[in-house]
C-alpha positions in Angstrom: -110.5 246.9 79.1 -110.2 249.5 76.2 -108.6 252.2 78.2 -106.0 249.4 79.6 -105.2 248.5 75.4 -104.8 251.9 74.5 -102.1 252.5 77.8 -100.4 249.3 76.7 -100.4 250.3 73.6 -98.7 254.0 74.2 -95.8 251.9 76.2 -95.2 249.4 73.2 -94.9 252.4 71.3 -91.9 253.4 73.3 -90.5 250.2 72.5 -91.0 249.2 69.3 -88.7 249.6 66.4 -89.9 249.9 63.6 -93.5 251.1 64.8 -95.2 248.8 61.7 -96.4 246.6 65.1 -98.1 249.7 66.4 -99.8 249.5 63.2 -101.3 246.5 63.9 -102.5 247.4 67.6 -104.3 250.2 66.2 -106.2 247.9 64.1 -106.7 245.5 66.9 -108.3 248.8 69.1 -109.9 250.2 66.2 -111.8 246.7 65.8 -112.6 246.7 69.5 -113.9 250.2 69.4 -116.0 249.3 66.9 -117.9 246.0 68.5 -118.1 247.9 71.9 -120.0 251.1 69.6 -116.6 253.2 71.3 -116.7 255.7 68.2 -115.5 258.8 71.0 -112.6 256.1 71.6 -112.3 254.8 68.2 -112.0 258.7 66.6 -109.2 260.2 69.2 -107.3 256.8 68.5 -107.4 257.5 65.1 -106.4 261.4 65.2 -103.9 259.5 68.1 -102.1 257.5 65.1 -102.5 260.0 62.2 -100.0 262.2 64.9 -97.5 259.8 65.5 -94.8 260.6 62.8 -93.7 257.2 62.7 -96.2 255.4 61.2 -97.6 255.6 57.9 -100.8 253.9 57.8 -101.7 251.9 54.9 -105.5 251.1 53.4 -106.1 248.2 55.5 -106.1 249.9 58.7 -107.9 252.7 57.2 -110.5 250.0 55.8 -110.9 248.4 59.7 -110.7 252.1 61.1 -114.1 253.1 58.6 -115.4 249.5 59.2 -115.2 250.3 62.9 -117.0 253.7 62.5 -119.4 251.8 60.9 -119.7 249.2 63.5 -119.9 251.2 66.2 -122.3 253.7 65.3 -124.9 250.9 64.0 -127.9 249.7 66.0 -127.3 252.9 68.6 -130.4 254.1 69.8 -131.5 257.5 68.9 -130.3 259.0 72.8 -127.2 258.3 72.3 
C-alpha cells in the first residue's frame, strides 16, 4: 500500500501547481512510514523531496519526517 502512495504521489507531482500539496503527501507517507517501522521507505522519501527543487519544506514536515524516524525505528527487535 506504501509503494502504491509513493507512485501516486510521483504522478500528483506532475500535476500539481504549486507543489505546496506535494508537501502535504510527503507528510501523509512520512507518517505512514513511520507506523509501518518503513524507515528504508521513510529515509529515500525524504532524500526523494529534499531533490525536488520545487518544494521548500518547512518545520512541520521536518517535525513528522523526525517523529516518523522515531516511530519507526521504536519497539524493532534487535534482528532487524
Amino acid at each position: 500500500m506504501v509503494s502504491f502512495a509513493v507512485d501516486l504521489l510521483k504522478i500528483v507531482q506532475k500535476k500539481l501547481s504549486p507543489l505546496r500539496e506535494a508537501e502535504i503527501i510527503y507528510r501523509r507517507l512520512f507518517e505512514v512510514c513511520g507506523v509501518c517501522k518503513e524507515a528504508d521507505l521513510l529515509q529515500k522519501l525524504n532524500n526523494d523531496m529534499k531533490c525536488e527543487k520545487y518544494i521548500d519544506a518547512d518545520k512541520v514536515t521536518y517535525g513528522v519526517y523526525y517523529q516518523a524516524l522515531l516511530l519507526s525505528k521504536k519497539g524493532r527487535s534487535s534482528r532487524d
